[in-house]
LOLUMKE-866626 format. One record per atom (N, C-alpha, C): residue in three letters; x negated, y, z. Coordinates in steps of 0.2 Angstrom, whole numbers, padded with zeros to 4 digits, always signed. Each point is the difference from the previous one (the first is absolute). Layout:
# residues N
ALAXYZ
...
# end
This chain:
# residues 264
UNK-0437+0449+0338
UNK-0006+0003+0002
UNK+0000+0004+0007
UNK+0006+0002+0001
UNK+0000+0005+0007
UNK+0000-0003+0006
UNK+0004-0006-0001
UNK-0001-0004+0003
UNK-0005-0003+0003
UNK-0006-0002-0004
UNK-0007-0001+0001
UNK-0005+0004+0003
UNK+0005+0006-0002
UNK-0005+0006+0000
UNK-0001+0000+0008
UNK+0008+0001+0003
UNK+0005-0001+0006
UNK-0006-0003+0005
UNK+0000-0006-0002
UNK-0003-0008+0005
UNK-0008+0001-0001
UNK-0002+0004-0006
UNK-0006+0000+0001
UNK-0003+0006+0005
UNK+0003+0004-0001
UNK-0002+0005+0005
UNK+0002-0002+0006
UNK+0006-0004+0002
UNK+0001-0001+0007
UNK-0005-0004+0002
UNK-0002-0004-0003
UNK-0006-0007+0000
UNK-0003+0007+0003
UNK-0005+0003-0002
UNK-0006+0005-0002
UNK-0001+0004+0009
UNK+0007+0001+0001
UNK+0001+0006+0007
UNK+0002-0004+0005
UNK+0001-0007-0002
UNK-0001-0004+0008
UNK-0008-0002+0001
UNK-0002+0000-0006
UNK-0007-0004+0002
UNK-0005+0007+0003
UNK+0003+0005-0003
UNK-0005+0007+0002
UNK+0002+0001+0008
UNK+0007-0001+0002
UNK+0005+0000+0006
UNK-0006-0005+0005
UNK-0001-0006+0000
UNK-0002-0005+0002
UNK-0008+0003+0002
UNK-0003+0002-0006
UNK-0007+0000+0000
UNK-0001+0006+0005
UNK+0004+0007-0001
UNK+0000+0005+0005
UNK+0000-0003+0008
UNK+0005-0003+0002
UNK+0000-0005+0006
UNK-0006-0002+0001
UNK-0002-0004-0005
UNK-0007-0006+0002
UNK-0004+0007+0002
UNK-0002+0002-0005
UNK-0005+0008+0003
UNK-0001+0002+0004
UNK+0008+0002+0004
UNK+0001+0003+0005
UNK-0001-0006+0007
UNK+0001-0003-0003
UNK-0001-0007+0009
UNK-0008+0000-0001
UNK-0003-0001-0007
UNK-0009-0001+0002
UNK-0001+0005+0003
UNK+0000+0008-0002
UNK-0003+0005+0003
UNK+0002-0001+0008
UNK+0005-0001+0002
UNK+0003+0002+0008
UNK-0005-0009+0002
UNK+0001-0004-0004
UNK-0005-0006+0005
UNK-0008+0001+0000
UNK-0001+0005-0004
UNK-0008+0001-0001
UNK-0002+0004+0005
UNK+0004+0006+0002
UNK-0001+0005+0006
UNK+0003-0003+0005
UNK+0004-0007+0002
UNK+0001-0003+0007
UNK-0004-0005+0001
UNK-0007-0002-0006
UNK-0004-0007+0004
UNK-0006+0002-0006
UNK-0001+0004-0002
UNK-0007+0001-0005
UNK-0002+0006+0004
UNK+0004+0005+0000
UNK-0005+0010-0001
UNK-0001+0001+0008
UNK+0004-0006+0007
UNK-0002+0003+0007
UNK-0009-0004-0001
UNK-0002-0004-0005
UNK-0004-0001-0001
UNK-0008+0004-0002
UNK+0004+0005-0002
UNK-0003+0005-0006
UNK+0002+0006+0003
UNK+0000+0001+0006
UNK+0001+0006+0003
UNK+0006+0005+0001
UNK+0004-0004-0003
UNK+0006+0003-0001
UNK+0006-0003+0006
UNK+0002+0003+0005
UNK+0001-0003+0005
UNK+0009-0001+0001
UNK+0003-0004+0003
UNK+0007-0001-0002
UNK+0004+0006+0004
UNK+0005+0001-0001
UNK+0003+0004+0002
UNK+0005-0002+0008
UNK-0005-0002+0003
UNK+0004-0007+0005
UNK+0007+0004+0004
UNK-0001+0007+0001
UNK+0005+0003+0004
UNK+0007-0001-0005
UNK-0003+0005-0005
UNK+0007-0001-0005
UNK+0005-0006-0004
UNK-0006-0006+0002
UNK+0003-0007-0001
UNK+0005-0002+0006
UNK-0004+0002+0005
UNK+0005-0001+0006
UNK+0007+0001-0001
UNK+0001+0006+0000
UNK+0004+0005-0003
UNK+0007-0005-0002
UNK-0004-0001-0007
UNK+0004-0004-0005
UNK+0001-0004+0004
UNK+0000-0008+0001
UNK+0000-0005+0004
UNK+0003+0002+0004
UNK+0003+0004+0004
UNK+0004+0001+0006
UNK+0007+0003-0005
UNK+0000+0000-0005
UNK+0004+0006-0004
UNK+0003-0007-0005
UNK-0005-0005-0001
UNK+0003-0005-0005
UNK+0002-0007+0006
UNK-0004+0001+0003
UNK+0004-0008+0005
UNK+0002+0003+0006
UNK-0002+0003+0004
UNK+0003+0001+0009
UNK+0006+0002-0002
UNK+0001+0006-0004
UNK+0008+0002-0001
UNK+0005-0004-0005
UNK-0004-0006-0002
UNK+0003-0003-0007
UNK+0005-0003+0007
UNK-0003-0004+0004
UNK+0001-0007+0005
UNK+0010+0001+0002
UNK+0002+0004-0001
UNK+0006+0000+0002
UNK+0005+0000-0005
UNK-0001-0001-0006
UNK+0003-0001-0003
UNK-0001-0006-0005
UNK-0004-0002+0000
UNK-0004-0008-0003
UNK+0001-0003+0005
UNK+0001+0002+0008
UNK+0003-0007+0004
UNK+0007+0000+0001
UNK+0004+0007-0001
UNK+0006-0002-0001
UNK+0003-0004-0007
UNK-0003+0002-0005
UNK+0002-0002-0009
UNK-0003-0009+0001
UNK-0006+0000+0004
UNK-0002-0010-0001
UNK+0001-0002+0004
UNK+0005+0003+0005
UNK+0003-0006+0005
UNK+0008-0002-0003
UNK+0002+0006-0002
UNK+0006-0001-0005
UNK+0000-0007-0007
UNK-0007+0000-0001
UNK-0001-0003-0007
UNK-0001-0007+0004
UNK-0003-0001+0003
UNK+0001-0004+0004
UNK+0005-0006+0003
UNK+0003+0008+0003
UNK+0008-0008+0000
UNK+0001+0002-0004
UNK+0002+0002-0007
UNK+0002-0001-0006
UNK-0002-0006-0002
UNK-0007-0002+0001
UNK+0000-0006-0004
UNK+0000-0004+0005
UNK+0002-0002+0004
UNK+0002-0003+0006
UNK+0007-0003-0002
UNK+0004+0004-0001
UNK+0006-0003-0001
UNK+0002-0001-0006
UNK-0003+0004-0006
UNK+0001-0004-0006
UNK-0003-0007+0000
UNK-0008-0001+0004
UNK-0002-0005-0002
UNK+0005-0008+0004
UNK+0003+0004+0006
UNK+0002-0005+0002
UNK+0007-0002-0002
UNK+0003+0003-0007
UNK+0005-0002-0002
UNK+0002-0005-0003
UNK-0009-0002-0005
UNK+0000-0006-0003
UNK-0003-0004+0006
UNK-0003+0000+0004
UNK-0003-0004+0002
UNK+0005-0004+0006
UNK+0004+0005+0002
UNK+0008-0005+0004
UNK+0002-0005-0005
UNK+0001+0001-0006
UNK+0001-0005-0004
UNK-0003-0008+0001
UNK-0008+0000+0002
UNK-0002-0004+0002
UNK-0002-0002+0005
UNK+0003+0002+0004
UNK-0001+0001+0007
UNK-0007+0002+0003
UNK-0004+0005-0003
UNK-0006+0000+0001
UNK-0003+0007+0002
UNK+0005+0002+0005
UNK+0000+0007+0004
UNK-0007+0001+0001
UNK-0003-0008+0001
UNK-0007+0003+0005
UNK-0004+0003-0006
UNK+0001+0001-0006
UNK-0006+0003-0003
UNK+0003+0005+0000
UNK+0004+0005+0003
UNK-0002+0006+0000
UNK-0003+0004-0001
UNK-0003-0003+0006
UNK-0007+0004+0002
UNK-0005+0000-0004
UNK-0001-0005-0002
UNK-0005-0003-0006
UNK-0001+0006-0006
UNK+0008+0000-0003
UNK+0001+0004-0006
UNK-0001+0008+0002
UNK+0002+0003+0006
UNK+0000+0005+0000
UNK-0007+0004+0001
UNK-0005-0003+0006
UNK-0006+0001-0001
UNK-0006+0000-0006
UNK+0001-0006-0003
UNK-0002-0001-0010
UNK+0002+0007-0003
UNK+0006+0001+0000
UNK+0003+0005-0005
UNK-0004+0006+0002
UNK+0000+0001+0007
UNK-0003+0008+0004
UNK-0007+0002-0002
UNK-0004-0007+0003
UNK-0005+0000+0000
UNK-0004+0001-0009
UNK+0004-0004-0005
UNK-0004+0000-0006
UNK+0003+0005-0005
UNK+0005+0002+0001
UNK+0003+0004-0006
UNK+0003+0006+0002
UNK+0005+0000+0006
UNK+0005+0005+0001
UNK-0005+0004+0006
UNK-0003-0001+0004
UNK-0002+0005+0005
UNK-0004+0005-0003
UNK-0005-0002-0004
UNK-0005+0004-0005
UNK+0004+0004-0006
UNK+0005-0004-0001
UNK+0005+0006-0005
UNK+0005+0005+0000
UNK+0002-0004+0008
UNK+0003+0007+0002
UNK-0002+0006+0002
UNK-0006-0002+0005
UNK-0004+0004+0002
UNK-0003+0004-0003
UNK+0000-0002-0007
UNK-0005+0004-0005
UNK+0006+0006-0004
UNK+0008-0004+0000
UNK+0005+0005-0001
UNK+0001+0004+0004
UNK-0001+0001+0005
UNK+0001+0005+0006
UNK-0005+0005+0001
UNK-0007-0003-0003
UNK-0007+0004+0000
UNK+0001+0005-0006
UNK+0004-0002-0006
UNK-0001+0003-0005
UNK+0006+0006+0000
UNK+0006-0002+0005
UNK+0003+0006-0002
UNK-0002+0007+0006
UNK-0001-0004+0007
UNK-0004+0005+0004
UNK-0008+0002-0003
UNK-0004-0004-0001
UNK-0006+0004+0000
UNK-0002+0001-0010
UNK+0002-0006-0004
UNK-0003+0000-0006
UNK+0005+0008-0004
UNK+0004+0002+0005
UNK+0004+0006-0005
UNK-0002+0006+0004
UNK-0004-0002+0006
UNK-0004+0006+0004
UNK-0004+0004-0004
UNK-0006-0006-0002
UNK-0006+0001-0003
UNK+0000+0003-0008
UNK+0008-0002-0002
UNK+0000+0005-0007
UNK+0001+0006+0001
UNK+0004+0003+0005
UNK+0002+0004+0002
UNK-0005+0006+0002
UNK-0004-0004+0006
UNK-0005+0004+0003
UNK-0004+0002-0007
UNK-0004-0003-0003
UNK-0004+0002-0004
UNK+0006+0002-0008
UNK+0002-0001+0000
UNK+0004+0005-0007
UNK+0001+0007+0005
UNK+0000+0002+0004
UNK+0004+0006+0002
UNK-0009+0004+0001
UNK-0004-0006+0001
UNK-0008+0005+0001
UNK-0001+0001-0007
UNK+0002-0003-0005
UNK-0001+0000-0006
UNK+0002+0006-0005
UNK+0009+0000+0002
UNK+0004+0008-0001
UNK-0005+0004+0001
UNK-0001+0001+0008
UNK-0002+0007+0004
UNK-0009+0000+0000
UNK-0004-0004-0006
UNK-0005-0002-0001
UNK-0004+0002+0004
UNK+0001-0003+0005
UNK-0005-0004+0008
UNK-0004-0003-0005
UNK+0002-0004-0004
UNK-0005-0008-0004
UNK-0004+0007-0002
UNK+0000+0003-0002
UNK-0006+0004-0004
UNK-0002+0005+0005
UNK+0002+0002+0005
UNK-0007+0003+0006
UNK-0003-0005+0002
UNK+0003-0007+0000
UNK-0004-0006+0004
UNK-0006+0000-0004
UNK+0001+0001-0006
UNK-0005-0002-0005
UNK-0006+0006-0001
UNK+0003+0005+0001
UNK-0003+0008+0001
UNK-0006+0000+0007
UNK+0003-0004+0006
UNK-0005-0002+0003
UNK-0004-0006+0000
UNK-0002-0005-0007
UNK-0002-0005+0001
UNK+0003-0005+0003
UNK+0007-0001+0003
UNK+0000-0004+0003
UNK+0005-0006-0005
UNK-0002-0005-0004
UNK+0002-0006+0000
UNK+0010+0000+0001
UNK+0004+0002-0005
UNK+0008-0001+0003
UNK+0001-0008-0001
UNK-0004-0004-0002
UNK+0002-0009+0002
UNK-0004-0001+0006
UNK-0007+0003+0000
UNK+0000-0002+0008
UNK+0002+0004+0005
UNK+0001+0008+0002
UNK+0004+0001+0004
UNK+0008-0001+0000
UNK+0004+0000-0004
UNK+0006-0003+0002
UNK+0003-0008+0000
UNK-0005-0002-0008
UNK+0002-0007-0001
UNK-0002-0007+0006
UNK-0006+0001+0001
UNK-0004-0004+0003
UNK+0000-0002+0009
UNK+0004+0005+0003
UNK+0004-0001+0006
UNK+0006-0004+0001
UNK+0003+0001-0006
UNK+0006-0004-0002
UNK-0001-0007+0000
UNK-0004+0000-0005
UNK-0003-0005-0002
UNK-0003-0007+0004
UNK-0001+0004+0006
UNK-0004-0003+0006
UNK+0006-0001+0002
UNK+0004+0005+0005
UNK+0005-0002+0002
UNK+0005-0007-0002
UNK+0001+0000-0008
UNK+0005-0004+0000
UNK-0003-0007+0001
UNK-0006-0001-0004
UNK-0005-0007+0002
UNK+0001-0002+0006
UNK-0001+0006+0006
UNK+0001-0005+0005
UNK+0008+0000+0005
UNK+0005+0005-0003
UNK+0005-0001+0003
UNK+0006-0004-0002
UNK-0002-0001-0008
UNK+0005-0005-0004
UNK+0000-0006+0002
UNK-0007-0004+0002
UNK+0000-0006+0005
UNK+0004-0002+0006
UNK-0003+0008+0003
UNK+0006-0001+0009
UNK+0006+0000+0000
UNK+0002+0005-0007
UNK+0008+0000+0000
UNK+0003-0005-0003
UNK-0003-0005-0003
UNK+0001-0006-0003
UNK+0002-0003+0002
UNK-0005-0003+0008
UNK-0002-0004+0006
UNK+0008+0002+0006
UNK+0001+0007-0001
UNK+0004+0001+0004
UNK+0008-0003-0002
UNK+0000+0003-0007
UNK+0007-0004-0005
UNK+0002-0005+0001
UNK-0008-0007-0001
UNK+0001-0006+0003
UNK+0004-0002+0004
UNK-0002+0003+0005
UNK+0002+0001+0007
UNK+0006+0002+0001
UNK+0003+0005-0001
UNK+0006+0001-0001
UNK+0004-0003-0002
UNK+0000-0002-0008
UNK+0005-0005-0004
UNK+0000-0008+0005
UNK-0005-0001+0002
UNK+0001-0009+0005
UNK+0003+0003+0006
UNK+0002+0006+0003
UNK+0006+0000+0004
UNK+0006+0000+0000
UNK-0002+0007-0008
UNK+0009+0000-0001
UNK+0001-0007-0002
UNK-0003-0008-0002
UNK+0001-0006-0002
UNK+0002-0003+0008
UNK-0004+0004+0005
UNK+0002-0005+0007
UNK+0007+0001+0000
UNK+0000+0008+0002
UNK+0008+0001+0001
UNK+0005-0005-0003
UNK+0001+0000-0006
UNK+0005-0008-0004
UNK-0002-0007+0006
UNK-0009+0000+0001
UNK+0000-0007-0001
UNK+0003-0001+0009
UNK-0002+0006+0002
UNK+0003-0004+0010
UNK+0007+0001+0000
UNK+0004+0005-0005
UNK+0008-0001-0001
UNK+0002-0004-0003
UNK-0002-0002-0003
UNK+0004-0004-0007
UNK-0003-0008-0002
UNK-0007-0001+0002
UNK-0003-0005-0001
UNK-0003-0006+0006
UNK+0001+0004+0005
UNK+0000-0005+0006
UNK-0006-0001+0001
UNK-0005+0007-0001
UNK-0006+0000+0001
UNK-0001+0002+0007
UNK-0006+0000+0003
UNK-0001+0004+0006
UNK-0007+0006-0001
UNK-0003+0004+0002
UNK-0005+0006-0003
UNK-0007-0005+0000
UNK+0001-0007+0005
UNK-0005+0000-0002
UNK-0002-0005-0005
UNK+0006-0002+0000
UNK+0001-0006-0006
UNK-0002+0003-0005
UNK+0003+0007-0003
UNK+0004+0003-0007
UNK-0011+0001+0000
UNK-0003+0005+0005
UNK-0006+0000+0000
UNK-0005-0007-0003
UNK+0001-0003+0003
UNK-0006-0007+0000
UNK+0002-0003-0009
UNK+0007-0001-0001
UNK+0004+0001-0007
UNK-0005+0005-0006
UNK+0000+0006+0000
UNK-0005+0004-0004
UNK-0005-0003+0003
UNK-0003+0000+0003
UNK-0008-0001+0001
UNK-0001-0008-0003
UNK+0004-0006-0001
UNK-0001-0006-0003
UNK+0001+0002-0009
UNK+0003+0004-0002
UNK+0001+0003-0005
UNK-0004+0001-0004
UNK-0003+0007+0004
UNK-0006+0003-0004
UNK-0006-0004-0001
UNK-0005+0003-0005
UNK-0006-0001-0001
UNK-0004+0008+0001
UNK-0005-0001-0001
UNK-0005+0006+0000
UNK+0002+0003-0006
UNK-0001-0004-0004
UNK+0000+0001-0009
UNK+0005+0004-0002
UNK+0008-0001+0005
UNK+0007+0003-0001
UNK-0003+0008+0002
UNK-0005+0002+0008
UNK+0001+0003+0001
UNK-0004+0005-0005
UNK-0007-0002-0001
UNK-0004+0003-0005
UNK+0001+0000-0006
UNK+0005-0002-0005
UNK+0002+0003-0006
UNK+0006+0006+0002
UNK+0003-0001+0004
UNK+0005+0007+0003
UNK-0005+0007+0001
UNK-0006-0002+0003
UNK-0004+0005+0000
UNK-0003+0004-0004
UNK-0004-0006-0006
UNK-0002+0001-0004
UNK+0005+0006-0005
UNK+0005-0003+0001
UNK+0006+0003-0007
UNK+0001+0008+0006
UNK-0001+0001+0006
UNK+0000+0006+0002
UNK-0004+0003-0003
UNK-0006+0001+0001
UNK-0005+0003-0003
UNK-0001+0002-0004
UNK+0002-0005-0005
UNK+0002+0003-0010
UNK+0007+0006+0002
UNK+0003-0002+0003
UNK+0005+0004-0002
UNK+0000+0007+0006
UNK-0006+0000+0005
UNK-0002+0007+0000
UNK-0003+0003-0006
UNK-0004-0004-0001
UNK-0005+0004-0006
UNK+0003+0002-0004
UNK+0005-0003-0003
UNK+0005+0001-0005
UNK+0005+0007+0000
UNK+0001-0001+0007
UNK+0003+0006+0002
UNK-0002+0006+0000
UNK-0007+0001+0001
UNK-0004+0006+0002
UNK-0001+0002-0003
UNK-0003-0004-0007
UNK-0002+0002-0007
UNK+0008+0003-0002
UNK+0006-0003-0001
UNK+0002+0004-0004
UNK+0002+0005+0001
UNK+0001+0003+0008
UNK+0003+0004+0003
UNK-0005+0006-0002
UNK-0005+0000+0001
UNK-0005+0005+0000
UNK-0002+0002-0007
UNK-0001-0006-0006
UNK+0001+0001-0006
UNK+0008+0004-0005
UNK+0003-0001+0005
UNK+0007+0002-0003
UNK-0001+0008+0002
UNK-0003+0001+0007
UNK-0001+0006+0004
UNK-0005+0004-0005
UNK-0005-0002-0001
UNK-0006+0003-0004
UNK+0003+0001-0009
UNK+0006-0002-0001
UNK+0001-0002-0007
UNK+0007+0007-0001
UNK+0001+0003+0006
UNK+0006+0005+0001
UNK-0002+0006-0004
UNK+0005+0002-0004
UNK-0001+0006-0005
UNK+0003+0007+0006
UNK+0003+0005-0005
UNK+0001+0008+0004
UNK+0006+0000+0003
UNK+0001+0000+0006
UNK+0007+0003+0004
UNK+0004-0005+0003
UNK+0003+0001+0004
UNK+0005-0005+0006
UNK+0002-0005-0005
UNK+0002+0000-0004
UNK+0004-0004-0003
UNK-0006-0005-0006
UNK-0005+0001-0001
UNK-0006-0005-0001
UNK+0001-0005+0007
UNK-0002+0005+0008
UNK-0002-0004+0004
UNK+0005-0004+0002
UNK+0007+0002+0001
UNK+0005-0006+0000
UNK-0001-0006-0005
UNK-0001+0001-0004
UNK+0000-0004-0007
UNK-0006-0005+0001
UNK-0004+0001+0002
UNK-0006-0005+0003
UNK+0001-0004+0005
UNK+0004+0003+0004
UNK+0000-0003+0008
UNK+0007-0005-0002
UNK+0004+0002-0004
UNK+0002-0006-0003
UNK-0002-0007-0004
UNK-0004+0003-0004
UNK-0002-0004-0005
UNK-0006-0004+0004
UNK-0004+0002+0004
UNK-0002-0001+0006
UNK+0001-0009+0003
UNK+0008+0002+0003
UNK+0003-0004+0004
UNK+0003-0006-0005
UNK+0003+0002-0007
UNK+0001-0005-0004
UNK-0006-0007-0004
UNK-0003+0006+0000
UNK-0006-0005-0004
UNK-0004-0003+0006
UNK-0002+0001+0006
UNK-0002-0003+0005
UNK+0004-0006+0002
UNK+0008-0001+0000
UNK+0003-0005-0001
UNK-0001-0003-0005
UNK-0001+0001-0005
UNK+0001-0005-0005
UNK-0007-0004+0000
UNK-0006+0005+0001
UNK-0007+0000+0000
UNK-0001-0009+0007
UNK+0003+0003+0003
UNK+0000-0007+0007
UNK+0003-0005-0002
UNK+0006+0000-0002
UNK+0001-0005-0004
UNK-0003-0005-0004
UNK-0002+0004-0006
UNK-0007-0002-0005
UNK-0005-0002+0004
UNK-0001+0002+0004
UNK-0008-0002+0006
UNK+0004-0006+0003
UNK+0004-0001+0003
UNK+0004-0005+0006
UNK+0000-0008-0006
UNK+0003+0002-0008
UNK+0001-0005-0003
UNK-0004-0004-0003
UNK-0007+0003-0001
UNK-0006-0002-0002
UNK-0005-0004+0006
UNK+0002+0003+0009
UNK-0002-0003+0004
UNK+0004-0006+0000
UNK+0004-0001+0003
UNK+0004-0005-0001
UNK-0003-0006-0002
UNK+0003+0002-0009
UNK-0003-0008-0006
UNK-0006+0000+0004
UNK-0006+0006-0001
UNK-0004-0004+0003
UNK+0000-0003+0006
UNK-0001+0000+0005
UNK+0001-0005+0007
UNK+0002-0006-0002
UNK+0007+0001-0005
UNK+0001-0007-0001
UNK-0001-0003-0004
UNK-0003+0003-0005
UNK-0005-0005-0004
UNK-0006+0001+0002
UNK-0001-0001+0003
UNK-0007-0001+0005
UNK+0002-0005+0008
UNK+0006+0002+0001
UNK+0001-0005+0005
UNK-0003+0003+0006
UNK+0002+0005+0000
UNK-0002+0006+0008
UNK+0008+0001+0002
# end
């Protein structure tokens, strides 16, 4: 019976877990595309803000980490594929893999441990020092003034930083391909562009998106969910980071099957 008791409660505190999230992403979507409609106006400077703080400063380390990843799969791929003699897909493989799966997920690892442990952080520590309750003492909304900036932010920065991962991984790919494979830049180039489709790049982007939102919800849920003193707020900005990984992945594995059972 403890057992049961065990699985049924943990059953119980994911779905509560889950639905606090859903909650928290409708409220910050309703105050970025419903309430500027309703006289509640977006917080545009403070979004800026974020956006320069989630992608301008991200870009040096999401172009060092997928250009790495990049010739990583460069040269694994091309381990089987000497076997065949079939160096010229490379390119092929490399660009596929960046574009559909790994540029959006790394990017999204890189965004969660710079920005998704920011936003537990920032708000568990207004939370301690109960900023959340003069916010509220002045009327003002703590999902829309702090959530809903963010929120904006990663919508449209997860995309760029995605696009720029892309980018990065099919170089550290060229690098292998004009050493090692007998390409020339602008072979290895014309190579990925025969590759791709739209579709590869559009579900890459797609799966960014989710996995901004994912991000933002749980960072600022985990932030809003922080109990009394320093060691609450480390404890969230952890908890933070770990469930956001795990959260991305559960989001990345469901995009996936779909696209391909759909045929996207």
């Amino acid at each position: 019976m403890a057992t049961l008791d065990a699985i049924g409660r943990g059953t119980i505190d994911t779905f509560a877990y889950v639905g606090g999230l859903a909650r928290l992403a409708g409220r910050a979507a309703y105050y970025v595309f419903v309430a500027p409609f309703k006289g509640r106006p977006l917080r545009i400077e403070r979004a800026f803000h974020q956006g320069m703080a989630v992608g301008v400063e991200a870009l040096p380390i999401v172009s060092l980490i997928t250009f790495f990843v990049g010739l990583i799969l460069a040269l694994n791929g091309a381990y089987e594929l000497r076997k065949f003699g079939a160096l010229q897909f490379v390119a092929s493989a490399v660009a596929i893999s960046m574009t559909r799966e790994l540029g959006p997920l790394m990017t999204a690892i890189v965004v969660i441990g710079r920005s998704g442990s920011a936003f537990a952080a920032e708000i568990g520590t207004m939370k301690v020092t109960e900023e959340i309750d003069a916010l509220e003492t002045m009327a003002l909304h703590p999902i829309q003034f702090l959530v809903t900036p963010k929120f904006l932010a990663m919508l449209f920065m997860m995309p760029c930083l995605t696009i720029w991962a892309d980018f990065m991984g099919i170089c550290g790919g060229l690098i292998f391909g004009i050493t090692s494979a007998d390409f020339t830049v602008a072979g290895y180039f014309q190579a990925t562009l025969d590759a791709l489709y739209k579709r590869d790049i559009f579900t890459g982007l797609i799966k960014s998106v989710m996995f901004g939102i994912t991000i933002t919800a749980v960072g600022c849920y985990e932030g809003f969910s922080t109990g009394a003193g320093a060691e609450e707020v480390g404890r969230s900005t952890t908890s933070a980071v770990v469930m956001s990984i795990f959260l991305v992945i559960i989001v990345d594995v469901i995009f996936t099957a779909l696209f391909y059972f759909t045929g996207a």
